[in-house]
C-alpha positions in Angstrom: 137.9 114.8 70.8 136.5 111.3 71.3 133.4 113.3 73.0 132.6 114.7 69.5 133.0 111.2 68.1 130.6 109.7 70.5 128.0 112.6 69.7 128.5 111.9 65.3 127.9 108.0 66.6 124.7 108.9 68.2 123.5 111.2 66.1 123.7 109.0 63.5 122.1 106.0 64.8 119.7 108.4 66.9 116.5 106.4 66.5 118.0 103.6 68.4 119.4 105.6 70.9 115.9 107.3 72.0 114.8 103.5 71.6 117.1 102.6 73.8 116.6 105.4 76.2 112.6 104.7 76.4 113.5 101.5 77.6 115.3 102.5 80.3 112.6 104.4 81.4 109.9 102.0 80.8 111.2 99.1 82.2 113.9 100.9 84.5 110.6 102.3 86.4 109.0 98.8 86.8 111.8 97.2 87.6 112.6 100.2 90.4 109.4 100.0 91.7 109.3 96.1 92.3 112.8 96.6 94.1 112.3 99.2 96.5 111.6 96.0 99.3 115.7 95.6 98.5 116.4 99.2 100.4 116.8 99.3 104.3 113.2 100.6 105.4 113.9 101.1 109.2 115.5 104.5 109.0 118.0 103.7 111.9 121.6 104.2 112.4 123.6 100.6 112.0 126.7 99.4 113.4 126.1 101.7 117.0 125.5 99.9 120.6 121.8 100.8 120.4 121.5 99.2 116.8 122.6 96.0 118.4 120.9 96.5 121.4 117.7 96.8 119.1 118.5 93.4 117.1 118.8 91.4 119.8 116.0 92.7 121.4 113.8 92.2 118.2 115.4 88.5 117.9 114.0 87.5 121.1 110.7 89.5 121.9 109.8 90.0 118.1 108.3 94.0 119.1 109.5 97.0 120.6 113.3 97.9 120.0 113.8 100.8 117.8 109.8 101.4 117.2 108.4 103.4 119.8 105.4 101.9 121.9 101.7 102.9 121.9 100.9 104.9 125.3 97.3 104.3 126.3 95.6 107.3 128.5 93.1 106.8 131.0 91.2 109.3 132.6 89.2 108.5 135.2 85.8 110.2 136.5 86.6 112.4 139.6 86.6 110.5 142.8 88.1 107.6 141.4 91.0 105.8 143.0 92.9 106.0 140.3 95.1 102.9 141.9 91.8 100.9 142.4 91.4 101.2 138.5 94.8 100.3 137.9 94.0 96.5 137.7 91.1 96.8 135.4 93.4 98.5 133.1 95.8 95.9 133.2 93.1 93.2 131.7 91.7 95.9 129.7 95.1 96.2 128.1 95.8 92.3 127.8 92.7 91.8 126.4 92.7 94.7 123.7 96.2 94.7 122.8 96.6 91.0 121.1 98.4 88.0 121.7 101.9 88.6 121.7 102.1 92.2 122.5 103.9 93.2 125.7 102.0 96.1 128.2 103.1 97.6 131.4 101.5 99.6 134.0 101.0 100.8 137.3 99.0 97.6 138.1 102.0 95.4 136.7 105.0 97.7 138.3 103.5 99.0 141.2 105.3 102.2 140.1 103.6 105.8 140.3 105.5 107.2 137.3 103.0 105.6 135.7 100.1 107.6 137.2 99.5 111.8 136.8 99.6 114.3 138.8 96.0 115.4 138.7 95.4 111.8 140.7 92.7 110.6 138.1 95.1 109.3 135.1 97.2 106.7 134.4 99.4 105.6 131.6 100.4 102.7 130.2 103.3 101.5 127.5 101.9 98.5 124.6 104.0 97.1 122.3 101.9 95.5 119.5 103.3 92.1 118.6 104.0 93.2 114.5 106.1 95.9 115.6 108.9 96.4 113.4 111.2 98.8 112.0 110.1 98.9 108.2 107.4 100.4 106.7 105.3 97.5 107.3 105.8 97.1 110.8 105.0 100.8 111.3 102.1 100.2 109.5 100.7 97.1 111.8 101.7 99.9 114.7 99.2 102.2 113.4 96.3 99.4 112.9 97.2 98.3 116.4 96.6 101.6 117.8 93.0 101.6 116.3 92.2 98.7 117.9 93.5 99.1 121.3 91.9 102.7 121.1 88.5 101.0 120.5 89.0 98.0 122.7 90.0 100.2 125.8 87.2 102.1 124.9 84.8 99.4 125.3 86.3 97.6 127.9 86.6 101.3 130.4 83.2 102.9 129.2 83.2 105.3 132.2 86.9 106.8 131.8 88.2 108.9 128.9 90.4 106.9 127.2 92.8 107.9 124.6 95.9 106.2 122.8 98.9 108.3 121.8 102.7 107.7 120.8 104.9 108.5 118.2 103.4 106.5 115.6 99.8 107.2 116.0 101.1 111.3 115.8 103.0 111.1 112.7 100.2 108.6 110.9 98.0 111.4 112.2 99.7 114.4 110.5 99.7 112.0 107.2 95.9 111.7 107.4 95.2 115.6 107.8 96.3 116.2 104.4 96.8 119.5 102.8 94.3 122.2 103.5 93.1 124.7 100.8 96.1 127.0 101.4 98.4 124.3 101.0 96.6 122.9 98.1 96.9 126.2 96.7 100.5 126.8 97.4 101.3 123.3 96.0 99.3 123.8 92.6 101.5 127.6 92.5 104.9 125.8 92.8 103.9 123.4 89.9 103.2 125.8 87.5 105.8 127.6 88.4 108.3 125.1 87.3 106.6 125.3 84.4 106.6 128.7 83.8 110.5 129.0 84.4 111.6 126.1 82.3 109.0 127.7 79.1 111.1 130.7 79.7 114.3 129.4 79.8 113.7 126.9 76.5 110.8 128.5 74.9 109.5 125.3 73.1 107.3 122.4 74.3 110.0 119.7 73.7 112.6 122.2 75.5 110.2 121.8 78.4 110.0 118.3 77.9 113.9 117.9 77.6 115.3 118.3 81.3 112.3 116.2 83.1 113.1 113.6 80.7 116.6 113.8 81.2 115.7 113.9 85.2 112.9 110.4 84.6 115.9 108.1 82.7 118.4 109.3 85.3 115.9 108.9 88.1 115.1 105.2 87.4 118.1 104.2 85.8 120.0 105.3 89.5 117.7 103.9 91.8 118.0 100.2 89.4 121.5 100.4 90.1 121.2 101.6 93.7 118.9 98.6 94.2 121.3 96.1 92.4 124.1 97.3 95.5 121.5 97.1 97.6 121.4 93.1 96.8 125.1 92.6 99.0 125.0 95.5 101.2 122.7 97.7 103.3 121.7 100.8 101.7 118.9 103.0 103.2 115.2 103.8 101.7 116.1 107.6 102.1 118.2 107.3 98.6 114.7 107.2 97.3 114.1 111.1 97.9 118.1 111.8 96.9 118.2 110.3 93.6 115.3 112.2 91.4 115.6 115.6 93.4 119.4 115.8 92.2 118.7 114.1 88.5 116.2 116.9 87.8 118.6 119.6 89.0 121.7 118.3 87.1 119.5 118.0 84.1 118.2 121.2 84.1 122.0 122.4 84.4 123.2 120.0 81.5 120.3 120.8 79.2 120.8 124.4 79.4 124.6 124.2 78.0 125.3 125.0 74.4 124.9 121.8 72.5 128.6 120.4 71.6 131.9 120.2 73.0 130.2 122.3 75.8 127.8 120.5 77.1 130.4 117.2 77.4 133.0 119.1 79.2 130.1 120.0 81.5 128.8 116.9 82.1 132.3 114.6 82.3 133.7 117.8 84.8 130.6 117.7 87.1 129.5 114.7 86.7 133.6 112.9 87.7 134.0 115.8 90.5 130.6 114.7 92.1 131.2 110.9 91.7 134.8 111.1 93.5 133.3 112.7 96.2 130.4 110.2 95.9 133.1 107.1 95.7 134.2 108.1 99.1 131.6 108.5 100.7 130.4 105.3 100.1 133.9 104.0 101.6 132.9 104.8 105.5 131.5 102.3 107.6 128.1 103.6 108.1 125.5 102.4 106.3 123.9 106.1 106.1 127.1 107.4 104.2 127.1 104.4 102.4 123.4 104.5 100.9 124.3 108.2 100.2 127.5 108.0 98.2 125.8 105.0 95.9 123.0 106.8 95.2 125.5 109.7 94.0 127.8 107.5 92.1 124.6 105.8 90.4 122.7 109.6 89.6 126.4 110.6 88.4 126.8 107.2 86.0 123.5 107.2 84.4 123.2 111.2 84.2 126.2 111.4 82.2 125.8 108.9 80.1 122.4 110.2 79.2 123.9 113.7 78.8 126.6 111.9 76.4 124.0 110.3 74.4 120.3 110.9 74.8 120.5 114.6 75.1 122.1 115.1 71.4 119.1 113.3 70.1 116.8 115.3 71.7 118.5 118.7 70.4 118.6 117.4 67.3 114.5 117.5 67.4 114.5 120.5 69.8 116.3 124.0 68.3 117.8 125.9 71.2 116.9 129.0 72.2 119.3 131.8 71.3 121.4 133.2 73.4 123.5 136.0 74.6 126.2 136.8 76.6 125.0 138.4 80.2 126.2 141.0 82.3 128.3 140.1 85.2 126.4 140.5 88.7 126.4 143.5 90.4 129.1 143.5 93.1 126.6 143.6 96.3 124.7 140.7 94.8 127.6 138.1 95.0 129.0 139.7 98.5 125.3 139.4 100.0 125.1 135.3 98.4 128.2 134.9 100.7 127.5 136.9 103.6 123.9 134.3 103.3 125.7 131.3 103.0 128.3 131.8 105.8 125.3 132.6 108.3 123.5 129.3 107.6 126.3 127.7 107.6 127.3 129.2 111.3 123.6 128.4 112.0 124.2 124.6 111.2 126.5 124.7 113.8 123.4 124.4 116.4 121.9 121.7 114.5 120.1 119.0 117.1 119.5 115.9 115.1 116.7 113.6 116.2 112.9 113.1 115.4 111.0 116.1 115.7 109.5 116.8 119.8 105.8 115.1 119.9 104.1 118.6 120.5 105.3 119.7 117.0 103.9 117.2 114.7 100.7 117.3 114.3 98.3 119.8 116.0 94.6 117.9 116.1 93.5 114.3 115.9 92.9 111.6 118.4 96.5 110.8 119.2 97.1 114.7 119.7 94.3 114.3 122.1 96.2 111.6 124.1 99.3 113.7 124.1 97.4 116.7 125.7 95.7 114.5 128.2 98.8 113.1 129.5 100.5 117.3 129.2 97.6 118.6 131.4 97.7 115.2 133.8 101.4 116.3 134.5 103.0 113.2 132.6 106.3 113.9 130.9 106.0 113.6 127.4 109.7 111.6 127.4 106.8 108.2 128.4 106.9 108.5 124.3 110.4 107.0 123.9 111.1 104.3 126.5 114.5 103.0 126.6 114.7 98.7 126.8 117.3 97.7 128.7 118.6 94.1 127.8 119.4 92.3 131.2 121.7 89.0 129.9 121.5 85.4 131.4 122.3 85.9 134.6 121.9 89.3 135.7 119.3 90.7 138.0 116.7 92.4 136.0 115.2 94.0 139.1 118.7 95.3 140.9 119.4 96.2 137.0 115.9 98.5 136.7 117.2 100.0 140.5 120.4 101.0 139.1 118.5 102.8 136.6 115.8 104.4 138.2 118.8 106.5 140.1 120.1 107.7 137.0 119.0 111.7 137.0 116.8 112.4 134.6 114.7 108.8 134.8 110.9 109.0 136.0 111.2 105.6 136.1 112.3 101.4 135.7 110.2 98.7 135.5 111.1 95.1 135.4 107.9 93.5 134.5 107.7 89.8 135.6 106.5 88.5 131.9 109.6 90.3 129.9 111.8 87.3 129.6 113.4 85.1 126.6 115.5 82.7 126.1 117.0 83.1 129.6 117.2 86.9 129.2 115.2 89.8 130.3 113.8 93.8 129.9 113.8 96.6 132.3 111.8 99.6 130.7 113.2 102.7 131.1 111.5 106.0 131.1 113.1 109.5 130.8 112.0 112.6 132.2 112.6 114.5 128.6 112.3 113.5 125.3 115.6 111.9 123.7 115.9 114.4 120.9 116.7 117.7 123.8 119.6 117.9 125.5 118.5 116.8 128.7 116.9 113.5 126.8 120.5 113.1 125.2 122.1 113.5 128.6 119.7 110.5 130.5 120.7 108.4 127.4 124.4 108.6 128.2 124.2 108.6 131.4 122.0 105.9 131.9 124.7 103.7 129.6 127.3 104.8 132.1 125.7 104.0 135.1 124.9 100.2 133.5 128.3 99.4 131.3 129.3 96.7 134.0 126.4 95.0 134.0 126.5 93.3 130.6 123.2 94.7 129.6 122.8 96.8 126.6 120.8 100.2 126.2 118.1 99.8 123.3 114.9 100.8 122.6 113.3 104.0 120.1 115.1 106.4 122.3 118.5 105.5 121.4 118.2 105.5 117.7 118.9 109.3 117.5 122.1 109.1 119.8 123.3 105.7 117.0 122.6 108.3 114.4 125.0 111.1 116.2 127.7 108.9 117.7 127.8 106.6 114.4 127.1 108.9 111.7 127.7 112.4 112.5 130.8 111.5 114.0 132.2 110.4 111.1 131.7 113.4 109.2 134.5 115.8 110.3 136.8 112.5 108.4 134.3 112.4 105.5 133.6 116.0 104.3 137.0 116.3 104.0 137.9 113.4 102.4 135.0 114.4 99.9 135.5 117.6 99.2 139.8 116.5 98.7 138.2 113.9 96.1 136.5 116.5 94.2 138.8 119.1 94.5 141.4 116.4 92.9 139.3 115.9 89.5 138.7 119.5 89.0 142.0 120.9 89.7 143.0 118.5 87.1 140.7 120.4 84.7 140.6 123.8 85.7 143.2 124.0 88.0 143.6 124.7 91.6 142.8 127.9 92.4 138.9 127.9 90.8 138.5 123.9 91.8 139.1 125.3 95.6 137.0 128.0 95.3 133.8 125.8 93.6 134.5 123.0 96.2 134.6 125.8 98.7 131.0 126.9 97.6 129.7 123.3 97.4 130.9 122.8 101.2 128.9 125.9 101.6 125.5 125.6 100.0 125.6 122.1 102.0 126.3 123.8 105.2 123.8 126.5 104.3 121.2 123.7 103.6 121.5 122.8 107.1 121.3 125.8 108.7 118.0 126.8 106.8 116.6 123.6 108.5 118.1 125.1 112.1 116.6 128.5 111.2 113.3 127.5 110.1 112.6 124.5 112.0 114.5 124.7 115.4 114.3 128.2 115.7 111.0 129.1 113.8 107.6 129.1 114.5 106.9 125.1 114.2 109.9 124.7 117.3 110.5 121.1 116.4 113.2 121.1 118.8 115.3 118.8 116.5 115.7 118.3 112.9 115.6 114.6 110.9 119.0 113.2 111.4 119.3 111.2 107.7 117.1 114.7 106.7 120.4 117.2 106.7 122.5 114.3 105.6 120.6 114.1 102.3 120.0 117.7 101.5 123.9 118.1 102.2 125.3 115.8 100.2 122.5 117.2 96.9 123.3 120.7 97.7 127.5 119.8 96.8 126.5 117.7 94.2 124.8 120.2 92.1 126.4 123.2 93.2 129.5 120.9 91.9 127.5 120.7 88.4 126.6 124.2 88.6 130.6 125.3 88.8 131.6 123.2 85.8 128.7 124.2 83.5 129.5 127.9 83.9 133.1 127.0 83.6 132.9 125.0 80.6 130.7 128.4 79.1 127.5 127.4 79.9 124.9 130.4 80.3 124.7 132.6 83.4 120.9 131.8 84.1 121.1 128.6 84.2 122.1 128.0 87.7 119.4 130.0 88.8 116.6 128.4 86.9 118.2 124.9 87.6 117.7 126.4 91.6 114.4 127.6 90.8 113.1 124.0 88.9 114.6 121.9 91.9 113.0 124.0 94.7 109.5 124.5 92.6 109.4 120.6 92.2 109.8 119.6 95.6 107.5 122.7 97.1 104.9 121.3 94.7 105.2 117.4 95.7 106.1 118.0 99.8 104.0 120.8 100.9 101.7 119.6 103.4 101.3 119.5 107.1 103.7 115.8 107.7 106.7 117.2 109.9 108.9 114.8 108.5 108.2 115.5 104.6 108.4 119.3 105.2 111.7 119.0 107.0 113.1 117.4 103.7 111.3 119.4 101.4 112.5 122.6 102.9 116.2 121.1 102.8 116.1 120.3 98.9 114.4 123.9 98.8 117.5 125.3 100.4 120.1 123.7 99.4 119.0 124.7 95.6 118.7 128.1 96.9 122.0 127.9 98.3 123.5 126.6 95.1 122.4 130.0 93.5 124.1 131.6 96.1 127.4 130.1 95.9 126.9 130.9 92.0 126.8 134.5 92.5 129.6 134.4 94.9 131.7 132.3 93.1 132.3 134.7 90.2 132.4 132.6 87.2 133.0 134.3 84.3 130.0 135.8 82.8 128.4 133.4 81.1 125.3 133.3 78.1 121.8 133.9 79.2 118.2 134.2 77.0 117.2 137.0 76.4 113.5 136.7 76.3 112.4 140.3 75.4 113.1 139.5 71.6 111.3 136.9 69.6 113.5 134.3 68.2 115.4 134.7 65.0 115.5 131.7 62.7 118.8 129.9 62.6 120.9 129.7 59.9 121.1 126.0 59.6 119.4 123.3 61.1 121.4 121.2 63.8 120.5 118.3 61.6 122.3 119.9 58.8 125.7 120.6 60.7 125.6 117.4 62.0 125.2 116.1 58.1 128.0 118.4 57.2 130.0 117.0 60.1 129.6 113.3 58.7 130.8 114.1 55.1 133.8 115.8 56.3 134.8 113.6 58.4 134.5 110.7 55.4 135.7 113.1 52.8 132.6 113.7 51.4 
């Protein structure tokens, strides 16, 4: 088989090979490092109405669109005419927010959204000029909220002020950092991935194996990624995808019995996952997109590694010995399926959007602001204005009247300075925040009501609905289409019946992925309200990948415990890396969690033939003959020798 040729070839030149691999991971890390600025940073939806409502809006103002604004808070002393003070908060905000930023107000719009219900506060919506959505841009948001928090302070010395938003929450919950507890749990979860892979390899290089495996994969995908990335748009979240999945799969791959076995494994899993990869990368949306090159790429460069860089390291490493393992008790693989189809049914009530402002971080100053507008009776969907474009031509002001009837609008403003290049903005606030279903509902309606106008719908509340409409609606085509790809390479391999039923468990552990988020998230304690939208997207596709890997390593005879520990090494890793108190990071970290949790549940239920496990009661017999030495007496016989 020319797979046992490739492995002599290697073998024999085996010092250029590692040198060849360290390269990779030398140089593959710098050179993935210095072209992460290639990926799309904005973490929006293209090619949907609001994505080009948001470019053309950030073309001509330079701020706002898709980032949410900074809401400033003003409480003022009791007795106060809280319209009186209106106009000093207007300069106050001029003055404090910088040249180029846009404000509005009740002293600009005359409008009493803009004031509580306790009579004593008012709010007001900034837009800091460098706003942009990148990381960079979010990161002048966040200096700009500094400022204008200590420049309102100075300017209104007898009110409370405070300065909120979405922004100033989430950097928030990023400066809190862990607490002991987490600290604690976080330092558990590492050596627990260390424990489990010195008990599956029992040796320091056996240990060393996999995450080295998982580092030249890792780099050597996202160089690639990046290289795409130089002629089409691929998004900053394959940066979380790529090593996640490459430690996984190598954990799988390194576990196989080194030979013929371990190549079946990796060409089986490693084709099955990159046809389903391939077409993904077909749809027109550039979420799917980034996501099925960063599959193809971790698919490319893990086999290839697993082809050649993983014989040289067993020829330095013995393997542990094995045994063959007892199949699983029968309850054990009917209660992995009875656990996958209820997550899966759970996914079903999956609300995709940013997390609800209340649930993302519980203290600091911008939590403050937040509570001061709750208790002053402001809605909390101030947070995510909408922007509505008026063209040349149109009437911003009968345009913000139109609005302000839609149900479910506090308010729209057409403030007098919010015009370029012969266009202008009416700001739109909703009652609720977009991620509910009442926020969801304004959104759409709000579009209805202004379709014959010519003016397009933008601003940070309409990136969630791109990311449903354009995104999510594509998938009932390309799960499909996926799962048909992969179903087509291993059928050709194993034949139909088992290639349905491990595509059937991949779909699964990728649906039961997304239902842990529901379950946990939506429905538990923290009552985000929403999950992520790219969040699910990610941990699905990983969850089918591997659990696609998983299926052809046990059915090319790889051991039984291996899917398990590969489950346990993945959701160890990320546990000790993502634990922490940012929303965001613990959405996807409990994802990758489950969806390698869910791969050992499709495992069980899947009923692969029993396979070959470690028995780690006995102590380890020598072998009869180094792997150097067969490899020696493979050489001669092949030459005649």
């Amino acid at each position: 088989m020319w797979t046992e040729r490739v492995r002599a070839a290697v073998l024999r030149h085996r010092v250029a090979v590692g040198a060849v691999w360290l390269l990779v991971l030398l140089l593959g890390a710098a050179a993935a490092v210095l072209g992460l600025g290639r990926l799309d940073q904005s973490f929006t939806a293209s090619g949907g109405p609001g994505h080009a409502a948001n470019r053309a809006i950030q073309e001509r103002y330079g701020n706002g669109a898709a980032v949410a604004p900074l809401v400033a808070v003003v409480t003022w002393p009791t007795g106060t005419d809280v319209r009186a003070g209106g106009a000093r908060l207007a300069d106050a905000l001029d003055r404090a927010a910088g040249p180029g930023a846009r404000t509005v107000s009740y002293a600009a719009t005359g409008d009493e959204g803009f004031l509580g219900a306790d009579g004593r506060t008012a709010a007001a919506l900034v837009y800091p000029a460098a706003g942009k959505p990148d990381l960079a841009g979010l990161t002048a948001v966040e200096e700009a909220a500094v400022s204008l928090r200590a420049g309102l302070r100075t300017a209104l010395p007898e009110a409370r002020t405070e300065v909120t938003g979405v922004l100033p929450l989430q950097h928030d919950s990023a400066l809190a950092g862990p607490g002991p507890v987490a600290l604690g749990a976080k330092a558990a979860c590492a050596l627990g991935l260390l424990l489990v892979l010195v008990l599956a390899f029992r040796s320091p290089l056996g240990v060393l194996a996999p995450l080295l495996l998982a580092g030249v994969t890792s780099v050597g995908a996202l160089v690639l990624v990046e290289a795409v990335a130089g002629f089409t748009e691929i998004g900053f979240v394959v940066v979380y995808l790529v090593p996640v999945t490459a430690l996984v799969v190598s954990v799988h791959r390194w576990a196989q019995p080194p030979g013929p076995c371990a190549a079946r494994s990796a060409l089986t899993g490693g084709a099955a996952a990159a046809a389903a990869c391939a077409v993904l990368a077909l749809f027109p949306a550039a979420f799917l997109r980034s996501v099925g090159v960063a599959g193809l790429a971790v698919c490319a460069v893990g086999t290839a590694a697993a082809l050649t860089l993983a014989p040289v390291l067993r020829s330095v490493a013995r393997p542990a010995p094995v045994r063959r393992s007892r199949a699983a008790h029968g309850s054990l693989p009917a209660l992995g399926l009875v656990l996958l189809v209820l997550l899966t049914g759970a996914a079903t009530q999956l609300r995709v959007g940013n997390p609800e402002a209340r649930a993302l971080v519980a203290s600091g100053p911008a939590r403050d602001g937040l509570d001061r507008l709750a208790a002053a009776g402001v809605p909390s969907g101030v947070l995510n204005p909408l922007e509505v474009l008026v063209p040349e031509g149109a009437d911003a002001a009968a345009v913000a009247a139109r609005a302000a009837r839609v149900p479910g609008v506090l308010l729209a403003a057409a403030p007098a300075g919010w015009h370029r290049a012969g266009s202008a903005l009416v700001v739109v606030v909703p009652v609720e925040e977009p991620m509910t279903a009442a926020g969801a509902g304004t959104v759409t309606a709000l579009r209805s009501a202004l379709v014959d106008t010519g003016a397009l719908v933008g601003g940070s509340g309409v990136v969630d609905r791109d990311l449903v409409d354009g995104v999510y609606g594509l998938l009932p085509y390309a799960v499909p289409a996926a799962a048909l790809a992969a179903f087509g390479v291993l059928a050709r391999r194993r034949g139909p019946g088992p290639a349905a039923r491990a595509v059937l468990g991949g779909l699964l552990a990728a649906g039961a992925s997304a239902g842990a988020l529901v379950v946990v998230w939506q429905w538990g304690p923290a009552g985000t309200g929403a999950v992520t939208g790219w969040v699910p997207l990610v941990v699905g596709a990983f969850a089918f990948c591997v659990s696609l890997e998983r299926s052809a390593a046990s059915a090319a005879g790889g051991p039984g415990w291996a899917g398990p520990v590969a489950a346990g090494a993945g959701a160890l890793a990320v546990l000790a890396v993502g634990i922490g108190p940012q929303v965001e990071l613990a959405l996807l970290v409990t994802g990758f969690a489950a969806g390698a949790v869910a791969d050992a549940a499709a495992g069980l239920w899947a009923g692969a033939r029993p396979g070959v496990h470690h028995d780690w009661s006995r102590p380890r017999p020598p072998l009869p003959s180094s792997i150097d030495d067969r490899d020696h007496e493979f050489d001669r016989s092949r030459h005649g020798r």
